[in-house]
C-alpha positions in Angstrom: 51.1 156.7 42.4 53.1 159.8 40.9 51.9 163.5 40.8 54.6 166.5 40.2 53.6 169.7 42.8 54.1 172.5 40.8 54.9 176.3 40.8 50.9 176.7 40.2 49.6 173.5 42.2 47.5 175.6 45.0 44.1 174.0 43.9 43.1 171.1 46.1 45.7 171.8 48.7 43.6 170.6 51.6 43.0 167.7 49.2 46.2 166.7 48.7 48.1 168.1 51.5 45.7 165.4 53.3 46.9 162.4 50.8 50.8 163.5 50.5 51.0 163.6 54.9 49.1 160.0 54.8 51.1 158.9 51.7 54.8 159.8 53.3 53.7 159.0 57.2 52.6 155.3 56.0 53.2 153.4 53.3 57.2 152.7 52.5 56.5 152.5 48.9 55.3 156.1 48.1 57.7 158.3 49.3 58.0 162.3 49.1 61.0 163.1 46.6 62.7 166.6 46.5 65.3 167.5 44.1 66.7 170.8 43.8 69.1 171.7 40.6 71.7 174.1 41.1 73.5 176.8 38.8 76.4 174.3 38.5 74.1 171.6 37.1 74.6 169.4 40.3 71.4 168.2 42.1 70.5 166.9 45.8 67.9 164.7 45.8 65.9 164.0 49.3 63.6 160.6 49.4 61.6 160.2 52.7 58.9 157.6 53.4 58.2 159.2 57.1 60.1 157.4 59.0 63.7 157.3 56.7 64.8 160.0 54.9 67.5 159.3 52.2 69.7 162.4 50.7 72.0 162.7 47.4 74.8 164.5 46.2 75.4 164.0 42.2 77.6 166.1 40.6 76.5 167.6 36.9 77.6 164.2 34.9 74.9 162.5 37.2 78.4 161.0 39.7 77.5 159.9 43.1 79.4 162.9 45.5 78.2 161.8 48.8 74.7 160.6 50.4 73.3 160.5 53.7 70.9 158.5 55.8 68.8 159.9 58.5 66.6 157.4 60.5 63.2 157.7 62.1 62.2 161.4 61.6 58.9 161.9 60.5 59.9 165.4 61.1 61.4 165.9 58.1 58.7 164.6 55.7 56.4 167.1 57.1 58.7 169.9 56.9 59.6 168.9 53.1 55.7 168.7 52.3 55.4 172.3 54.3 58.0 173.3 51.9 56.2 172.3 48.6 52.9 174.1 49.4 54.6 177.4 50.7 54.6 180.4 48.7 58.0 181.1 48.8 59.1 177.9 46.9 63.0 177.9 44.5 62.0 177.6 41.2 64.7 174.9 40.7 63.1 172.8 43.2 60.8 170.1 42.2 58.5 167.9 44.0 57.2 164.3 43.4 55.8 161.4 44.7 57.5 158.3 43.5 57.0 154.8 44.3 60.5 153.8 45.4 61.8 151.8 48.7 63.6 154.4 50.5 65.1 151.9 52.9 66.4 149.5 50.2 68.1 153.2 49.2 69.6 153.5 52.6 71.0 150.2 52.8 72.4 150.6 49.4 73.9 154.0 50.5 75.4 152.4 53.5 77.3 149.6 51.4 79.0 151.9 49.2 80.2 154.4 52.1 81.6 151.0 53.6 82.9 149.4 50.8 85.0 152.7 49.6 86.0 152.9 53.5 87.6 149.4 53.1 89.5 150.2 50.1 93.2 150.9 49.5 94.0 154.7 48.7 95.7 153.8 45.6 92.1 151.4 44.0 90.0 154.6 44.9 88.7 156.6 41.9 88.7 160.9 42.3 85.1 160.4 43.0 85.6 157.4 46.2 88.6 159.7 47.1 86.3 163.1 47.3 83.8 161.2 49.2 86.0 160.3 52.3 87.5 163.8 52.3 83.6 165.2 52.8 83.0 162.3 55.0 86.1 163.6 57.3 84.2 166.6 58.2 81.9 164.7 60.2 84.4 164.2 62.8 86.5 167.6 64.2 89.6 168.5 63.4 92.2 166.5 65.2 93.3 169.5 68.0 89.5 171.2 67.6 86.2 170.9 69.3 84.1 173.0 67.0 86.1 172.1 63.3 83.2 170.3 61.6 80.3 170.9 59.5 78.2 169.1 62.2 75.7 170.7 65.0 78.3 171.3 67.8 76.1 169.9 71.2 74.8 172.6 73.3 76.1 172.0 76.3 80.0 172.7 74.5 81.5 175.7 75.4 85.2 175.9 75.6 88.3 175.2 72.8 90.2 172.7 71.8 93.8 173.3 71.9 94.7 174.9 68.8 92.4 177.8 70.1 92.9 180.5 67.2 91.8 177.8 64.6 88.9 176.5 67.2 87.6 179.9 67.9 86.5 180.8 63.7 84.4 177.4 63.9 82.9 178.3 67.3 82.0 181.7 65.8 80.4 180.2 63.2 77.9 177.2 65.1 77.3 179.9 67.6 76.4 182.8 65.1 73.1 184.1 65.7 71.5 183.7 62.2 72.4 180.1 61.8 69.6 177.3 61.0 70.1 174.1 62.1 70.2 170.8 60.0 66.3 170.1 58.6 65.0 173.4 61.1 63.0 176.2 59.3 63.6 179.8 60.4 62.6 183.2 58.9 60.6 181.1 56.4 63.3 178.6 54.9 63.7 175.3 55.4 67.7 174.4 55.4 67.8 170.7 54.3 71.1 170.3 54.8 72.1 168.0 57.2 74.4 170.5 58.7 73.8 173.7 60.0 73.9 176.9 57.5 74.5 180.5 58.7 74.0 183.7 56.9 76.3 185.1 54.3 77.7 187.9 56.2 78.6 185.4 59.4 79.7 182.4 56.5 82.1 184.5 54.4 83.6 185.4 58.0 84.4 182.0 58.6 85.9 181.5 55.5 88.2 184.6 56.1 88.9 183.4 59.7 90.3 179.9 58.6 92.3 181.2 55.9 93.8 184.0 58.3 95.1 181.6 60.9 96.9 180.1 58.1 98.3 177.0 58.8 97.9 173.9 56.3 95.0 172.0 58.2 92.9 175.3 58.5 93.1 175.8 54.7 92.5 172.0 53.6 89.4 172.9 56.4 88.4 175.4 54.2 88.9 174.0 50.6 86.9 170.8 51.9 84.2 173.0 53.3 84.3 175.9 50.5 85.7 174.3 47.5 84.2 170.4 48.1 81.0 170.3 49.9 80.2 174.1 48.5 78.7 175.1 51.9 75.7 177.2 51.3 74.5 180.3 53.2 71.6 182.8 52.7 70.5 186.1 52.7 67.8 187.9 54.5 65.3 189.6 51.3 61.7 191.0 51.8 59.0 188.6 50.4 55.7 188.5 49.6 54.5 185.5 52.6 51.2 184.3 52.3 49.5 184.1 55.9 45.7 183.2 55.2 44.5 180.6 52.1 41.0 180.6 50.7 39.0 177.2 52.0 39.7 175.3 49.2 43.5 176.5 49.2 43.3 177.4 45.5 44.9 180.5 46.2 46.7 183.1 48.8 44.1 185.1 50.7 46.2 187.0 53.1 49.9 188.4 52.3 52.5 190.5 54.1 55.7 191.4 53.1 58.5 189.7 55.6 62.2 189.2 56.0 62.7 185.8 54.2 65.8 184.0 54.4 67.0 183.1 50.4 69.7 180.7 49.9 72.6 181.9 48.0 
């Protein structure tokens, strides 16, 4: 089963939106595929069956940059199919159902991260070597408590030991426009699997690291900036729609509200 979800795919909402949530909450071998292009030509693909979700990084020559498994969420599929119907949908975002084995994906994602972990540094290619160096920012800096583009826990409060560097990243997880990793807020959906923040607080950060200076807080940033390409968004009046006709064939009720749009 394969059927694209269009810029103009309102009609049979209720039909579908009924199929898609069975479809991706089920059965392993339809799954809901996102793919989002960006100005650069790269694209992020997301695969989730329901209960795996599956992301990928591919630069513009179609190279494997980095991909990421996470496990039992249903949460997620339902959030991307949320996505699809909204009216507030990226233009360069596409939605499918494919038949593909999601897990078989995973496990194949898993191999590669471990076999280019096991490798020397001199048999890894720019691409295995870029890999590791995104894969680094998983863990804090060595010194830091908040120096990752991971969700810091809640319960953290205090610094590491190289304070000045520790306090920009705790600025930034603690900033009060950030969305957490697959979390909508102000009608966007960040499917990152690390938190994003606004422009204003983001651009901060970046200022922050490279004012304290030293050469781990500017490797920080050119991983973070440079590498991975962190996103952030700005808040823009949209057109929302509250209220769809029965048949969902089209937007009975909109209001104009603060949107978040990704830069």
């Amino acid at each position: 089963m394969r059927f694209k979800i269009g810029n103009s795919g309102l009609l049979w909402r209720g039909f579908f939106g009924n199929l898609m949530i069975a479809c991706v909450l089920c059965k392993v071998e339809e799954s809901f595929y996102r793919q989002k292009r960006t100005l650069d030509g790269d694209t992020i693909n997301i695969l989730s069956d329901g209960k795996m979700t599956v992301m990928t990084f591919l630069d513009s020559a179609g190279r494997l940059e980095e991909c990421t498994i996470i496990p039992d969420n249903a949460t997620i599929a339902r959030q991307l199919f949320k996505e699809a119907i909204s009216s507030t949908k990226n233009e360069n975002v596409k939605y499918e159902m494919l038949e593909t084995d999601v897990r078989k994906l995973g496990r194949k994602c898993r191999k590669y991260i471990r076999d280019t972990r096991r490798k020397k540094e001199s048999q890894l290619s720019e691409t295995e070597a870029n890999l590791l160096r995104r894969l680094s920012l998983d863990e804090p800096l060595p010194g830091t408590k908040w120096c990752t583009r991971q969700t810091r826990p809640k319960y953290l409060k205090d610094l590491g030991e190289r304070k000045k560097l520790d306090s920009c990243c705790r600025d930034f997880h603690t900033g009060s426009d950030v969305i957490p990793p697959f979390s909508e807020r102000r009608h966007f959906f960040n499917v990152f699997p690390w938190p994003i923040s606004s422009c204003e607080i983001t651009k901060k950060f970046r200022n922050c690291l490279e004012d304290e200076g030293s050469e781990s807080s500017l490797e920080f940033a050119k991983l973070m900036f440079d590498l991975v390409r962190l996103p952030c968004f700005k808040i823009l009046e949209r057109e929302i729609c509250e209220e769809y006709e029965t048949w969902f064939n089209e937007c009975k009720t909109k209001k104009v509200q603060p949107a978040a749009v990704e830069e």
